[in-house]
C-alpha positions as CSV (number, residue, x, y, z in Angstrom):
1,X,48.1,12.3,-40.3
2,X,45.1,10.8,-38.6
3,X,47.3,7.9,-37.3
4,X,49.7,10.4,-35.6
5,X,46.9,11.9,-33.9
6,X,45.5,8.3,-32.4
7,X,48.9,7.6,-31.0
8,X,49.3,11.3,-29.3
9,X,45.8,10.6,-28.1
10,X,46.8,7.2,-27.0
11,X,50.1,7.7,-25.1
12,X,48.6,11.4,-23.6
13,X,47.4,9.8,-20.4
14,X,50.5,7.9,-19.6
15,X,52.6,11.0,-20.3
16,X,50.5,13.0,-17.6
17,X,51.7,10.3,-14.9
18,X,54.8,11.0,-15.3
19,X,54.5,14.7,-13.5
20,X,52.9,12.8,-10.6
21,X,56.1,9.7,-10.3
22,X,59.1,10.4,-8.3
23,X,61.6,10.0,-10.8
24,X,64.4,12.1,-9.6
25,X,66.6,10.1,-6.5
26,X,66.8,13.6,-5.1
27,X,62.9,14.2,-4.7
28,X,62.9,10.6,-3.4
29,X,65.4,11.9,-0.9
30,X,63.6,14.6,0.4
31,X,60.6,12.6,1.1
32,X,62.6,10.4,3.2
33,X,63.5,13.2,5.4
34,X,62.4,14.2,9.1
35,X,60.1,17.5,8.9
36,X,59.5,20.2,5.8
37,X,62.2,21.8,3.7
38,X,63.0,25.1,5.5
39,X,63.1,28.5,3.0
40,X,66.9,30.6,4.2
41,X,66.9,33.9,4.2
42,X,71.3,33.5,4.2
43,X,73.9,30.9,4.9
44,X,77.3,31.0,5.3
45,X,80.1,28.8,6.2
46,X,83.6,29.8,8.0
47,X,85.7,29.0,10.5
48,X,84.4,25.2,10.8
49,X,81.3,26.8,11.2
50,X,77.4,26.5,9.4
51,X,75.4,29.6,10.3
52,X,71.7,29.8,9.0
53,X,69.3,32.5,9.0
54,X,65.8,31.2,9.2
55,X,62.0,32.6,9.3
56,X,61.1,33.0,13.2
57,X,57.6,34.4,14.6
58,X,59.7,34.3,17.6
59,X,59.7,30.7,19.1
60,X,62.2,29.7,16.4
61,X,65.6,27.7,17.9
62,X,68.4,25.4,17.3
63,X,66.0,22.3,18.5
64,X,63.1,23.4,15.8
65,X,66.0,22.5,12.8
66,X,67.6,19.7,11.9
67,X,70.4,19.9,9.7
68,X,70.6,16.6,7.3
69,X,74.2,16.4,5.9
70,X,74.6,13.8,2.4
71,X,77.8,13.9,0.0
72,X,77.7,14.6,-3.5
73,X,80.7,14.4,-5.6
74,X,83.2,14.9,-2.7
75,X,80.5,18.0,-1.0
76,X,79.2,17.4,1.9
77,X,75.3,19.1,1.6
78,X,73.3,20.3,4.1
79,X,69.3,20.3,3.9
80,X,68.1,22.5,6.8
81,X,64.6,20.9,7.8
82,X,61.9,22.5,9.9
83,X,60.8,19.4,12.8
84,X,58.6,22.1,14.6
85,X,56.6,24.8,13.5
86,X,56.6,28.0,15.1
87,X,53.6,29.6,16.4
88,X,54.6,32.4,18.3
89,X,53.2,36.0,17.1
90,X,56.6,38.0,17.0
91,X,57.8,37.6,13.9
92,X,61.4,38.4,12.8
93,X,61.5,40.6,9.7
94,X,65.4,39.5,9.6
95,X,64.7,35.6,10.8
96,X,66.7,34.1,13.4
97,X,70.6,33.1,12.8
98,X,71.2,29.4,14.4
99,X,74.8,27.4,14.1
100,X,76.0,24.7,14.0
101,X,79.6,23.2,14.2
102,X,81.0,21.2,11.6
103,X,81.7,19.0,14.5
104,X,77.8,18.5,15.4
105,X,77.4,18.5,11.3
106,X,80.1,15.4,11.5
107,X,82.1,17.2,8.8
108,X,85.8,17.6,8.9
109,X,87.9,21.0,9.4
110,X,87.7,22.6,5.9
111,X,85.3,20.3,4.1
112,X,83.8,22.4,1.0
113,X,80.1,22.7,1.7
114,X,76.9,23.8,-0.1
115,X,73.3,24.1,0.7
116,X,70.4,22.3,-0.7
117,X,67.4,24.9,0.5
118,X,65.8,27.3,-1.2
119,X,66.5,31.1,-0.4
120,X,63.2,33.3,1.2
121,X,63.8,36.8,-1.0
122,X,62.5,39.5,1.7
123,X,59.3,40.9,2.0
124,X,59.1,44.3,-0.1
């Protein structure tokens, strides 16, 4: 019994560096990109169309986004990332809505399509 608790002991430090390594590809990813990860309050996708809804304090705009597109198992994904912050004072309670084409998104007519950002649940 004792010996079981040396080796717990021992490998107890190496295990606590493991929650500090980066080793999903995904996280390693999202480093890699421009800007923060932006929180959505909605997205939807139609008509060849991306439409986002985003947190605004009312400076908020197509050029504060940048829409990074990746495949994934035949996909395309979009990560929505914030490259400025905004620092008006007349914030949205219903964010902003900004679109994109799947032309600017360089994705074909019909491609399926999912989002890789985390929703923002309103304010209650």
């Amino acid at each position: 019994m004792k010996g079981i608790v040396v080796i717990g002991l021992a490998v107890a430090p190496l295990l606590g560096a493991c929650a500090h390594w980066p080793w999903s590809r995904a996280e390693t990813v999202q480093a890699a990109m421009p800007g923060q990860l932006e929180p959505l309050h909605a997205a939807a996708f139609g008509n060849d169309r991306a439409v986002f809804w985003v947190t605004s304090n009312g400076c908020t705009d197509k050029t504060s986004l940048k829409p990074i597109v990746s495949r994934q198992g035949g996909e395309a994904v979009i990560t929505l990332r914030r490259l400025f912050e905004d620092r008006c004072d007349h914030p949205s309670a219903d964010g902003v809505e900004v679109t994109w084409s799947f032309e600017e998104l360089g994705l074909n007519p019909g491609d399926r399509v999912s989002v890789n950002n985390p929703l923002q649940l309103p304010q209650t």
